[in-house]
N, C-alpha and C positions, 0 to 999 in steps of 0.2 A: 491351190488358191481358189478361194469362192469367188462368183460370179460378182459380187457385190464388191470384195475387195479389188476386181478387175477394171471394174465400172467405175469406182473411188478411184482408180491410179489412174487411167485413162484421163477423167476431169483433169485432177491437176495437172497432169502432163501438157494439156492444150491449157488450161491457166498458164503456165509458168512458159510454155512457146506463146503465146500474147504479148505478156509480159517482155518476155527479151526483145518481142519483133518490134515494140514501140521503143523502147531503150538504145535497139539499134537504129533505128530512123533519127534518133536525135544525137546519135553520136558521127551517123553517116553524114548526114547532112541538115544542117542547124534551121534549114530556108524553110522545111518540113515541120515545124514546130504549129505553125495555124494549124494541119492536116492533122497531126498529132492531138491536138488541142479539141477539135472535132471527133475523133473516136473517142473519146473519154465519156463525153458527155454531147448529146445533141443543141444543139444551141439556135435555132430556126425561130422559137420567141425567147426574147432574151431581156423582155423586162414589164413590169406593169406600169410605171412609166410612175411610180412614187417618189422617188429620189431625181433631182437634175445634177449632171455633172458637168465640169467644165475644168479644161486644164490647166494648172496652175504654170504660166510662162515663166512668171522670175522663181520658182522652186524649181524647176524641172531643167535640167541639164541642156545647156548651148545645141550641141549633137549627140542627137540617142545614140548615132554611132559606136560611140566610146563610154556611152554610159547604158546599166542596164535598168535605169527607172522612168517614171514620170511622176510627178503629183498630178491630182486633182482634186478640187475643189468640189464636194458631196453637200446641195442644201437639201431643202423640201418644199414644195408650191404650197403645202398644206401645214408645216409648220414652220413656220420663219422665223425661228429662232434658232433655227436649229443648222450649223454649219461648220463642217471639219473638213480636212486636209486628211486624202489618202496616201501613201504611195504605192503605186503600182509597178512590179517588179515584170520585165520580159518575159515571155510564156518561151525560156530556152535554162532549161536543168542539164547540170550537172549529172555522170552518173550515180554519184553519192544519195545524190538531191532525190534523184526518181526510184532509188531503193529503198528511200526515206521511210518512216512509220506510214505515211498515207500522202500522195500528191495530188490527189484525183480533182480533192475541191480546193486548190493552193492557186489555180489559176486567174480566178477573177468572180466581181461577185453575181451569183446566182439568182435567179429570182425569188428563192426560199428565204434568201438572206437580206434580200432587201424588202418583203414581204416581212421578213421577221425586224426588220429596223424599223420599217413604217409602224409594226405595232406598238413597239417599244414608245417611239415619239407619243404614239394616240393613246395610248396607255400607263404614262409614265409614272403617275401616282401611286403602279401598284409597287415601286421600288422603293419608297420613299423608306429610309432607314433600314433600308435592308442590303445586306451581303447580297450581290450577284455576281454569275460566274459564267463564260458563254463557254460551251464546250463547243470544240472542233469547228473553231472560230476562222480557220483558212488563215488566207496572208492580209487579212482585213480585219477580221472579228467587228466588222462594220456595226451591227448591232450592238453589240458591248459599249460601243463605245459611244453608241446614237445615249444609251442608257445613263453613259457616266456625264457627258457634257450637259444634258436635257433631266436629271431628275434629280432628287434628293438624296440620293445609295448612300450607304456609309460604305461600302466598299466595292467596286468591281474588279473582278476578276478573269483577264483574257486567257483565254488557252487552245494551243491544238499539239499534236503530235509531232510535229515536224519542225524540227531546230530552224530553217530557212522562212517556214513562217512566223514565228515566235522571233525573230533578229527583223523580221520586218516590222512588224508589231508593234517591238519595243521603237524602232524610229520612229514610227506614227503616233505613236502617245507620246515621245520628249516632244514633237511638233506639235501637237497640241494642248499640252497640258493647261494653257494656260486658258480652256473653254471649261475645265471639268472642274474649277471653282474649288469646292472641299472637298472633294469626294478621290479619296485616295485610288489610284489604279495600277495593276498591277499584271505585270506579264509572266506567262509559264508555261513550259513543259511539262503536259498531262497527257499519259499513253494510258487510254484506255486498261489493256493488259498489263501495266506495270502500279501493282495498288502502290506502291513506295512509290510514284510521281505524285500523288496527291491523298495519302493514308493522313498526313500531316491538316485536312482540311475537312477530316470527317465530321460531319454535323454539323456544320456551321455555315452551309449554305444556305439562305432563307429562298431564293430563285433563280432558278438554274434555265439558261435560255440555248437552244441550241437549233440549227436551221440544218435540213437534208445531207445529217449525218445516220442515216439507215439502212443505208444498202454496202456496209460492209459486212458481209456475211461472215466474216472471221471474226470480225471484232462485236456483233451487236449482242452478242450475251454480256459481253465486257463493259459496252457501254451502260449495260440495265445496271449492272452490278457498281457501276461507277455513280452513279446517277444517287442510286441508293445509299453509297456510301456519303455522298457531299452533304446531301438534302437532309436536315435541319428535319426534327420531328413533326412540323406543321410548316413545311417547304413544300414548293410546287415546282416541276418543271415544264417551262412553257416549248415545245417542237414546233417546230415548222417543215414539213417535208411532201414528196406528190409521194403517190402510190408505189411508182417505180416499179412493174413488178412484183409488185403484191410481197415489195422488202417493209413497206410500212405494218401490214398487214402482219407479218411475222414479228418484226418486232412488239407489234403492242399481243401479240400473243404473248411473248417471253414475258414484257413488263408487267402483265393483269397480272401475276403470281407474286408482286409485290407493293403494287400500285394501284389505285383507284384510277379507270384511264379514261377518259372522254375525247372524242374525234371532233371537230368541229368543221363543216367544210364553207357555212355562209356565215363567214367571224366578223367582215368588214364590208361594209356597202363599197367603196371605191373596185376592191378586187374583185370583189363578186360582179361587179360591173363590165371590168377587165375582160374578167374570164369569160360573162357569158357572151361579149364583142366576138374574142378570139377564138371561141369554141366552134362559132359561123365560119369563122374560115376556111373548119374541115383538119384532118388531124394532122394534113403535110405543113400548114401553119403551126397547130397548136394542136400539142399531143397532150390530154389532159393529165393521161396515165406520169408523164414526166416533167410537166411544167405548171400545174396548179398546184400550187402546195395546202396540205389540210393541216389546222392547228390541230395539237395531241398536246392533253394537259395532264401531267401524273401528277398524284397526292400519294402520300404513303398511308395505308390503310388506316382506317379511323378518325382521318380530318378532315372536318368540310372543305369542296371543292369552292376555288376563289370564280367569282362570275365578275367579268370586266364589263357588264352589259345586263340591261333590264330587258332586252328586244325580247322578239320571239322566234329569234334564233332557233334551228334546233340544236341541241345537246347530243352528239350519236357516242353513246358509251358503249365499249367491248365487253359484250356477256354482262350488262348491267338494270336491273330494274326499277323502275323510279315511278311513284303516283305521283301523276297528275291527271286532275279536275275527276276525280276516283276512277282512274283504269289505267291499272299494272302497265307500262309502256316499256318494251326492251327493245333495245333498237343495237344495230349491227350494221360497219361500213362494210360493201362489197365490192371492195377494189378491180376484181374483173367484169364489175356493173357498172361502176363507175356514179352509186348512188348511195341509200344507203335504206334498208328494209326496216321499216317501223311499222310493231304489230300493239297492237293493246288487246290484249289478256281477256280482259272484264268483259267481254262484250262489245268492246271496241270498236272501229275501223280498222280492218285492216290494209294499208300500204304501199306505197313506195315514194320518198322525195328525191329525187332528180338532182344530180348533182355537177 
C-alpha cells in the first residue's frame, strides 16, 4: 500500500473516531449536549446584533421539561416590518438524527445566516417576481423566509438535507403563513449528492441564497454542481460564509470553472461596522477567519453580474479582470491574510485593502 493511501486511511480513521466520540457523549449523557454544541462550531461572537429576538410565552410550551421546543419571536430595529415566528428545537438528537445527511448547522442560527437575512430585508427588491430557493437552510432557513414574508418572490423555496430540519421548517411556515401574503412557499429535501432530490427543479431558479454551507468538504463539489443545476440561465447565487480555513477559498476555486465569482467583504455599513468593533477585541472575542462572513456571488458564465449598490465598494473577484478608470485591475481574496491583494496591470497602484 502507498504512503498516500496510508495517509488517506489514517484521516478518516480519526474523522470517523470524532464522529462516534460526539454521538457517544450524546447518547451517554444528554446534560452534555451545550459541550457538544461547542465542538462543532465556536460560538464566543454570536451575533451582529441585526435581528432582535424574544420568546414567544403563549407558543412555547408550559414546561420545556416535557417539550422539546420554544418559539420566538424574530424582528429587525432596521426594518419594522418585518416579523416571524421561529421554532426552536432542543440542541439534544437522536442517533438517527446526528447520522443524518449533515447536523452541524441544525442547531441554531449562525451569524452567516442572520447576516444573510438582514441582507435579504435591505435588499429585497432584488426578489421581486423571482423563484427563490435557500439551500442548506438549517432548522430555520431564517433567510428564506425574511425573503418570502418582506418581498414580492413569485416563489420560495426552503431546503436543507436533513429530514428533522425540513419537519421543523415545515411547522414554521404553517405558523406563519399568514405574513407571506402571495408569495407561495414551499418546503424540501435537497441532498446535495442526490441529483433526484432536486433534478425536478433544473433551471428554474432565478436566486439562489445560501449562508456558511462551505466547509463540508465531502459535499462542496456537490454543492457547485447543485447550484448549477437550479440556477436559471441569467440566475445568481447570492453566499454568505467566513473563511473557515481557507474552505471558502476552495470552494470558489471549484465554482470559477462554472461561474463568474465575486467576493465581497465591505457589502454592508452596519456589519462592517460590527466587525471592525469586534476585531478590537482580539481573536479570543472575535475570530475573523470564523465569524465574519464575506458575500460570494455566482452568475453562470456570460451574464452580467447583479450590483445591489452604487458605493464604492470593492468588488474582489477570483482570477478575474475588470477596467476601471483605464487600468486592468485583478483582484484575489487571501483568506490566510485575511484581506484581499489588488494589483492594476496598466501602471497602476499596486496594493493591499484591509479586511
Amino acid at each position: 500500500m502507498s504512503l498516500n493511501k496510508i495517509g488517506r486511511s489514517k484521516d478518516c480513521e480519526s474523522t470517523a473516531k470524532q464522529r462516534w466520540k460526539l454521538l457517544g457523549k450524546a447518547l451517554i449523557n444528554k446534560g452534555l449536549r451545550k459541550n457538544i454544541t461547542s465542538e462543532v462550531s465556536v460560538r464566543r461572537f454570536s451575533s451582529y446584533g441585526l435581528l432582535t429576538t424574544k420568546k414567544n410565552i403563549l407558543l412555547s410550551p408550559l414546561s420545556e421539561d416535557t417539550e422539546n421546543y420554544s418559539w420566538f419571536q424574530y424582528s429587525s430595529p432596521s426594518h419594522k416590518d418585518f416579523c416571524i415566528t421561529i421554532r426552536h428545537l432542543k440542541q439534544q438528537f437522536s442517533p438517527e438524527e446526528l447520522i443524518g445527511f449533515n447536523n452541524t448547522g441544525n442547531v441554531c442560527v449562525w451569524p452567516s445566516e442572520e447576516v444573510l437575512a438582514h441582507h435579504c430585508l435591505t435588499h429585497r427588491s432584488i426578489f421581486r417576481e423571482k423563484t427563490v430557493c435557500e439551500l442548506g437552510g438549517g432548522m430555520t432557513c431564517l433567510a428564506g423566509l425574511a425573503v418570502a414574508c418582506s418581498s414580492d418572490a413569485t416563489r420560495v423555496i426552503l431546503t436543507d438535507g436533513n429530514d428533522l430540519s425540513c419537519k421543523n421548517i415545515e411547522v414554521i411556515v404553517e405558523k406563519n403563513k399568514g405574513t407571506f401574503i402571495n408569495t407561495p412557499v414551499d418546503v424540501r429535501n435537497v441532498r446535495w449528492n442526490e441529483e433526484s432530490s432536486y433534478i425536478d427543479l433544473k433551471d428554474s431558479v432565478d436566486v439562489i441564497i445560501c449562508a456558511d454551507c462551505l466547509f463540508f468538504d465531502q459535499y462542496r463539489s456537490d454543492l457547485v454542481d447543485t447550484i448549477h443545476c437550479l440556477l436559471s440561465s441569467d440566475g445568481t447565487a447570492i453566499i454568505f460564509a467566513p473563511c473557515r480555513n481557507r474552505t471558502l477559498e476552495k470552494f470558489c476555486q471549484q465554482a470559477k470553472s462554472r461561474f463568474d465569482v465575486t467576493i465581497e467583504d465591505n457589502y454592508d455599513p452596519t456589519v462592517w461596522s460590527v466587525f471592525q468593533q469586534a476585531k478590537a477585541k482580539g481573536k479570543e472575542v472575535f475570530d475573523e477567519d470564523i465569524h465574519y462572513p464575506l458575500k460570494i456571488t455566482l452568475t453562470k458564465r456570460g451574464h452580467p453580474k447583479i450590483s445591489h449598490h452604487t458605493s464604492n465598494r470593492v468588488h474582489l473577484d477570483v482570477n478575474h479582470s475588470t477596467e476601471i478608470n483605464g487600468h486592468t485591475e485583478v483582484k484575489q481574496w487571501d483568506c490566510t491574510k485575511g484581506h484581499s491583494e489588488i494589483k492594476h496591470l496598466n501602471g497602476g497602484v499596486q496594493g493591499n485593502r484591509v479586511g
